[in-house]
C-alpha positions in Angstrom: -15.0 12.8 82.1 -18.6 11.4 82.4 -20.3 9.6 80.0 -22.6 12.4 78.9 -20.0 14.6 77.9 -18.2 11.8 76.5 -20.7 10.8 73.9 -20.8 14.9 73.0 -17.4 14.3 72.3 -18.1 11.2 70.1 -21.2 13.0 68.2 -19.1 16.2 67.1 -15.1 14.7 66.9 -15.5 11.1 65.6 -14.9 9.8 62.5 -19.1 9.6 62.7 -19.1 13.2 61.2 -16.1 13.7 59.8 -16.4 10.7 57.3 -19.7 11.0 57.0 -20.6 7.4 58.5 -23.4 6.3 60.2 -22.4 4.6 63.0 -24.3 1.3 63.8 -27.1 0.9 66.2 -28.5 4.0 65.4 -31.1 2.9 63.2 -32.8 1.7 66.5 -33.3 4.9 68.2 -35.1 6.8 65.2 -37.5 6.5 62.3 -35.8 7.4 59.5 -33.9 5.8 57.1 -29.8 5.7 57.2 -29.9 7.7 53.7 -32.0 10.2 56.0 -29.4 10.1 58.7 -26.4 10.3 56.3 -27.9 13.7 55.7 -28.4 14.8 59.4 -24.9 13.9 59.8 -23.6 16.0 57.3 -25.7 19.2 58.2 -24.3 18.7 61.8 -20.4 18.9 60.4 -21.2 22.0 58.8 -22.9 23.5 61.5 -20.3 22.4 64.1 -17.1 23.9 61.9 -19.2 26.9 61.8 -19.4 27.2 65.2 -17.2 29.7 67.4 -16.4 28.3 69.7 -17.7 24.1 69.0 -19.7 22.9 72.2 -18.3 22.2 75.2 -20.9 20.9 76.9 -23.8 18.2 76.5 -26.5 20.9 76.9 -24.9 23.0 74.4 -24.3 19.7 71.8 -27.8 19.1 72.5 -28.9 22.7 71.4 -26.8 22.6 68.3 -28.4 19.1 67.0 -32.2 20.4 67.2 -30.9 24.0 66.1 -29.3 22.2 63.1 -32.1 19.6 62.7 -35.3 21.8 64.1 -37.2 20.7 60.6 -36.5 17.1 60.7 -39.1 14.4 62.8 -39.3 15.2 66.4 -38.3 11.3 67.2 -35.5 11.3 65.1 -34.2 14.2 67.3 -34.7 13.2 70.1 -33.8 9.6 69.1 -30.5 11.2 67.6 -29.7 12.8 71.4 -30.8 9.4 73.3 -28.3 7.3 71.5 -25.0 9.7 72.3 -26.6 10.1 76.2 -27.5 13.9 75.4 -30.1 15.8 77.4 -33.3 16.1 76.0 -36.3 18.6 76.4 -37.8 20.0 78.4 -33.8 21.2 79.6 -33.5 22.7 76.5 -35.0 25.4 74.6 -35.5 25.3 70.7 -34.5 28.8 69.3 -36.9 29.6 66.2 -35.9 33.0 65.5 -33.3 33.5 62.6 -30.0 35.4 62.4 -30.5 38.1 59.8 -28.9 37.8 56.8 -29.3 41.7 56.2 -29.2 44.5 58.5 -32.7 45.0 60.0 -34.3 48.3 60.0 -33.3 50.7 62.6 -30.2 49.0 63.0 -27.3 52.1 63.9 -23.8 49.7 63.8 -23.2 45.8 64.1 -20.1 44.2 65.4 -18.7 40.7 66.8 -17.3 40.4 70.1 -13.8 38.4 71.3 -14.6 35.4 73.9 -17.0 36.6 76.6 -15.8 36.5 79.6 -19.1 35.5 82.5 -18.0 38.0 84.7 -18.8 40.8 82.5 -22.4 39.8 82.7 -23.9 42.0 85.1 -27.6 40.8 85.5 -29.9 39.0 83.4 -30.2 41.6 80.8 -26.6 43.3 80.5 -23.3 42.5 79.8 -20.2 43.8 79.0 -18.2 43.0 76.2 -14.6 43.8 73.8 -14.2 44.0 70.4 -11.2 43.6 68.4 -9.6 47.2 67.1 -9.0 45.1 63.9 -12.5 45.1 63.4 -13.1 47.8 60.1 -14.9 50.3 62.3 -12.9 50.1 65.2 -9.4 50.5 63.6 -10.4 53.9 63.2 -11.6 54.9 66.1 -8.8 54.8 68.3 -7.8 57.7 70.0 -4.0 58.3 69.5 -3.4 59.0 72.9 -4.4 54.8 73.1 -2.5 53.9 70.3 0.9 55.7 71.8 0.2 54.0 75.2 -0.6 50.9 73.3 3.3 51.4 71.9 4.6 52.5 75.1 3.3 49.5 77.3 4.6 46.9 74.3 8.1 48.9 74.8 8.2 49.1 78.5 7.2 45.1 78.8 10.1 44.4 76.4 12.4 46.7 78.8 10.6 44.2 82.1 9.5 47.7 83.1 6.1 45.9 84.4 5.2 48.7 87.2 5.4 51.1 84.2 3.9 48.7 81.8 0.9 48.3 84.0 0.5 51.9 84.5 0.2 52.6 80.6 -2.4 49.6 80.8 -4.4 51.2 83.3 -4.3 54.4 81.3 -5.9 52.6 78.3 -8.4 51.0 80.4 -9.3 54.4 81.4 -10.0 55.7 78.1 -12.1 52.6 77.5 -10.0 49.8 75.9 -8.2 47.1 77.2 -5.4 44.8 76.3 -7.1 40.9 76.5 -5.4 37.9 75.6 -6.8 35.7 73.0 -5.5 32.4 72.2 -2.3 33.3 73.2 -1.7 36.6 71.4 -2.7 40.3 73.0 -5.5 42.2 71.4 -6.3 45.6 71.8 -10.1 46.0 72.3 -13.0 48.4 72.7 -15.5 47.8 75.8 -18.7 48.3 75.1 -22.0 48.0 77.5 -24.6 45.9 76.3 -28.4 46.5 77.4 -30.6 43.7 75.8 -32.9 45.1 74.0 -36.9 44.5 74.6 -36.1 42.4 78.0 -36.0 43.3 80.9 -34.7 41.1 84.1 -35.0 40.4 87.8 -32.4 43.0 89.6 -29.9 41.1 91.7 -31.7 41.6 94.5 -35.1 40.0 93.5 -35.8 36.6 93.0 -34.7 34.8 90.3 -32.1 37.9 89.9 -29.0 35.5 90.5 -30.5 32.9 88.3 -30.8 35.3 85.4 -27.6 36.5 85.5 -26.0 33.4 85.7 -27.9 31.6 82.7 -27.2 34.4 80.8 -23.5 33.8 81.8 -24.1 30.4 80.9 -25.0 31.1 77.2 -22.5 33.8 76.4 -19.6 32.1 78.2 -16.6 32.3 76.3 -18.2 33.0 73.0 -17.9 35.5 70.2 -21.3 37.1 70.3 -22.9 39.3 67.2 -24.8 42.5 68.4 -27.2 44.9 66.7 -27.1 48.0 68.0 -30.1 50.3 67.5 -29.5 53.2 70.1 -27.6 54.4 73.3 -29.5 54.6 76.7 -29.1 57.3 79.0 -26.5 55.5 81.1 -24.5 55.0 77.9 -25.4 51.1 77.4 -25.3 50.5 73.9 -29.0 49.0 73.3 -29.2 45.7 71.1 -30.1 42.4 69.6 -27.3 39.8 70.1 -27.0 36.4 68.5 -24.2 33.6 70.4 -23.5 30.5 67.9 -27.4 31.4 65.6 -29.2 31.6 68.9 -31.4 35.1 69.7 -30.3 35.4 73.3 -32.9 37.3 74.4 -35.0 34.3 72.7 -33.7 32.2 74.9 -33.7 34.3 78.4 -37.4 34.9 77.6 -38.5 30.7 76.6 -36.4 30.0 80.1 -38.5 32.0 82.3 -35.5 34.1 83.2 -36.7 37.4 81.9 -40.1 40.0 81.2 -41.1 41.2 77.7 -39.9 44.9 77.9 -43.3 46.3 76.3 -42.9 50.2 77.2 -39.6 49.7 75.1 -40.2 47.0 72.7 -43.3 45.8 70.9 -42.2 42.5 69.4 -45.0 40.5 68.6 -42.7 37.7 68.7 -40.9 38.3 72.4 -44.8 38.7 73.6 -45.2 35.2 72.7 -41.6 33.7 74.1 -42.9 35.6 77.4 -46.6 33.8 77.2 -45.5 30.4 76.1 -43.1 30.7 79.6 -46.1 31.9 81.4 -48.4 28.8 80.3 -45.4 26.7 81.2 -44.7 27.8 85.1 -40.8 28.1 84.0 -38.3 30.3 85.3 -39.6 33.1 87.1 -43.1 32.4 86.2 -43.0 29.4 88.5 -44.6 32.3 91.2 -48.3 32.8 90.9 -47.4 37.1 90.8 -43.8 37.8 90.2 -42.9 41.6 90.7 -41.9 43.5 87.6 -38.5 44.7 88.0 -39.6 48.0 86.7 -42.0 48.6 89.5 -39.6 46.8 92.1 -36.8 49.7 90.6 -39.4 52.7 91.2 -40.1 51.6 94.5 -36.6 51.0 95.3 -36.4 55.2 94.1 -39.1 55.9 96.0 -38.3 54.5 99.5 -41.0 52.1 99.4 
């Protein structure tokens, strides 16, 4: 394990934030006093029990302490992340936007997601997720003919009937569900294809295509996203918002460069800004003087061109 990773581990697991102590040798890294960092350390145990899943990774321990502590000094921060070995900026991107408490306007259905899995993301601004038919809306939803097959493949898997078994599974899949494993118990889930809404990314086949797609793998990566849907495109995507551990992803792919400001669909003052502020900064995508807009790359893919 290297040492990074290591001194994740130490930040979110040791007795540091579950006991509430400071540890020593801290006090030389930031400006504030240890009263002050007695708080930090308690906001940071609420905010790592809350989230689904913890951090795995430096990079993502790094982005839960300035999430947590965005309104605190700037030294202590980054003071706070030099003393446990984290990464610090410019490698990562501070979110500002908020989850919404309420249901924004022109919001048609919300739901949360099991564990992504990366390779459901398609590109840089589509994935494909599952949600649990235990979820409220979706218990109802389910077409008997599921539901009987569900029965059936249980049954015939009992029975070590596993060439039938598989056929009642592919039968399900067909109709739109699946049968996933989640920590160790089979759940019965929806799919669902997820167009993020108001971006719009390098195709696989431009540049920077592969890089969008896998940083947005990167961020959803075994996590239980939240998505606000607002409509359904004409190749059936479900259109939407979605937030992964309090984060705005398409926040994020826009700050990293990785993705346009979809303006014919979306007129976000806010995503104009994320899109400028990458712009100004050369990152991502912008790094080329006059990157092609996928849009036009797409119609003159149509074309022949």
């Amino acid at each position: 394990m290297c040492a990074t990773f290591f001194s994740c581990s130490l930040l979110f697991s040791s007795n540091a934030v579950e006991c509430l102590k400071v540890p020593e040798g801290l006090s030389s890294h930031v400006v504030s006093s240890r009263k002050a960092q007695a708080s930090w350390y308690r906001k940071l145990s609420v905010a790592w029990r809350e989230s689904n899943p913890p951090p795995k990774t430096p990079e993502e321990a790094s982005r839960l302490v300035v999430q947590t502590l965005k309104k605190h000094h700037k030294a202590d921060v980054e003071g706070l992340l030099a003393f446990y070995g984290l990464p610090l900026a410019p490698t990562l991107v501070e979110t500002t936007a908020e989850v919404p408490a309420a249901l924004p306007q022109g919001v048609k259905f919300e739901f949360r997601t099991i564990p992504v899995d990366a390779r459901c993301v398609t590109d840089g601004d589509g994935i494909t997720v599952y949600v649990s038919t235990s979820d409220p809306r979706e218990s109802c939803l389910v077409p008997q003919e599921v539901q009987i097959a569900v029965v059936e493949r249980s049954e015939a898997r009992a029975q070590r009937d596993f060439t039938r078994a598989d056929g009642l599974h592919e039968s399900i899949i067909e109709a739109g569900y699946r049968v996933i494993k989640v920590q160790n118990e089979e759940v019965l889930a929806r799919k669902y294809r997820i167009r993020l809404r108001g971006i719009d990314a390098p195709e696989g086949e431009m540049p920077y295509g592969k890089e969008a797609k896998d940083e947005l793998a990167k961020i959803v990566e075994g996590k239980c996203l939240r998505v606000l849907v607002y409509e359904e495109d004409r190749y059936g995507r479900s259109v939407g918002d979605i937030y992964c551990n309090g984060n705005f992803v398409q926040e994020l792919m826009l700050k990293k460069g990785m993705a346009w400001h979809y303006t014919a669909y979306d007129k976000r003052a806010e995503l104009a800004k994320w899109e400028k502020n990458a712009r100004a900064r050369r990152v991502g995508l912008w790094a080329s003087p006059n990157p092609e807009k996928p849009w036009e790359w797409r119609e003159n893919k149509r074309e022949g061109r």
